[in-house]
C-alpha positions, 0 to 999 in steps of 0.5 A: 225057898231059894228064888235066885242063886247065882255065884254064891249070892241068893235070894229067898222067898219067904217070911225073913224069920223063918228063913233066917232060923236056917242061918248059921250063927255069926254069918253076915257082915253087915245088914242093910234093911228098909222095914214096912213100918206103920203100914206107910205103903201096901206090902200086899197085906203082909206083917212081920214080927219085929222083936222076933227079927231083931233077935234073930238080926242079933243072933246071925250078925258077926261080932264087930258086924253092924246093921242099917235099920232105916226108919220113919214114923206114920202121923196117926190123929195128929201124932207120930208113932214112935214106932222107930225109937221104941225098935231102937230101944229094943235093939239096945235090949237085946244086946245091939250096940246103938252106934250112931243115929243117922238122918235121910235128908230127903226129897218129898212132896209137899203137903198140907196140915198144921205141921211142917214138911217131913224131910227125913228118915232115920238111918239107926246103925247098931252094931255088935260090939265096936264095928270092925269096920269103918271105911268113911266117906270123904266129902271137900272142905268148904273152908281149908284148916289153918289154925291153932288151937288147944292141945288138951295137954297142960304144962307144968306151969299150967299153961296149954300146949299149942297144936296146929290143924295141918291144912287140909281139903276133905273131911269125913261126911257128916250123918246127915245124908242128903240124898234125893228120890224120884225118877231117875235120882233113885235109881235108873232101874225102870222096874224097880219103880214097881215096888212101891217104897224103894230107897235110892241106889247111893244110899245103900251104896254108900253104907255097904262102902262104909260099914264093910269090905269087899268079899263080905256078906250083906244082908237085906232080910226085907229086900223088896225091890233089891237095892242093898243086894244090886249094890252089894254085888256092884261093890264085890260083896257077896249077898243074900237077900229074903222078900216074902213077896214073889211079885217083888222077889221077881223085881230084884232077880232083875235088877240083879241079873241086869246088874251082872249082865252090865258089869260083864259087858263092862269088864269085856269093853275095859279089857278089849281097850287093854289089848288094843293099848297093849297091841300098841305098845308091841307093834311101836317096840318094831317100827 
């Protein structure tokens, strides 16, 4: 059922299998998702059939296309589930690409136990086929490059050749993402403080900006609270997003419609100072 439709984007209610089934082959560009593992948090007793999921994920992405699966493991009788590596093993099977293995730095609360303090999720990108799509983060250098160092190319004599590292002041960031939660870090989206595991705005942000271009289609089969569609429609990509529960498929019609409402206000405030600098320029040309 199309709970939200607006400009091309939607948003359904429904069991994201089910609905997915409706899907084209090869129609979205990149998934950005959050599964309910291990039973970490109450998703009003729903369940959902991974393996069933993943092959649909498999069947709807584009080649070249990649899907975020961010993960984390419950500790149950003092060891953790591995649910997370077994999904990832599992998209390898059935034909996903394991392109890279990201980690969540994140804050958390401290806690007591005889083991230390979990600090991260796993952010797993799997792609079909190489990715099509690689727009890196670019983060200052601590230290700037002015070295030399070994070519990899042997001369004839079979000494090295030098090759000098031109200075620079950025590099691309690491896939350790340092991101912090909680009020007013996550998001400043009061309402989708009501869904009870949100992850934070920037860090669908930034996978969207990495993994796509404007003008694709992302997805979020488990879009909860809304994050990876807002942030899809703030970076000029078109979404489509199913959550089974209406309560929260209410959550992210908000935040969407919030989200829209303030990039019109902005464009209206950008272009009203445009006229008044053009106005100006015109009234200077006469004096």
């Amino acid at each position: 059922m199309e709970y939200y439709s607006e400009e091309g984007n939607v948003l359904y209610c429904g069991d994201c299998k089910d609905v997915m089934g409706d899907f084209t082959d090869g129609c979205v560009d990149l998934t950005v998702t959050s599964p309910p593992y291990d039973n970490l948090r109450d998703y009003r007793g729903y369940s959902f059939d991974f393996e069933g999921i993943a092959k649909e994920l498999f069947r709807v992405t584009k080649d070249g296309g990649v899907v975020v699966w961010v993960v984390g493991d419950a500790t149950i009788k003092g060891s953790e589930t591995g649910t997370s590596f077994r999904q990832a093993l599992y998209f390898k099977e059935i034909g996903f690409n394991l392109h890279d293995t990201m980690i969540w730095k994140k804050t958390t609360i401290p806690q007591n136990g005889n083991r230390y303090e979990p600090e991260f999720e796993y952010m797993f990108i799997l792609s079909k086929g190489p990715p099509k799509t690689f727009n890196p983060i670019k983060v200052k250098k601590l230290y700037k490059d002015n070295r030399v160092t070994n070519s990899g190319q042997r001369n004839k004599d079979g000494t090295y050749s030098e090759l000098k590292i031109n200075k620079t002041i950025i590099k691309t960031m690491g896939n350790i993402w340092n991101i912090s939660t909680g009020g007013g870090k996550t998001t400043k989206d009061k309402i989708a403080f009501k869904h009870p595991a949100i992850f934070p705005d920037r860090l669908s942000q930034d996978h969207i900006l990495s993994w796509s271009n404007e003008g694709d289609t992302i997805f979020d089969p488990f879009a909860g609270s809304g994050t990876t569609l807002k942030m899809a429609y703030h970076n000029k990509r078109k979404f489509i997003g199913v959550e089974i529960s209406e309560e929260y498929c209410e959550i992210a019609k908000a935040r969407i419609e919030n989200e829209r409402e303030q990039l019109t206000l902005d464009f209206e405030f950008n272009t009203s100072n445009i006229d008044k600098e053009f106005i100006a320029d015109i009234v200077k040309c006469f004096d």
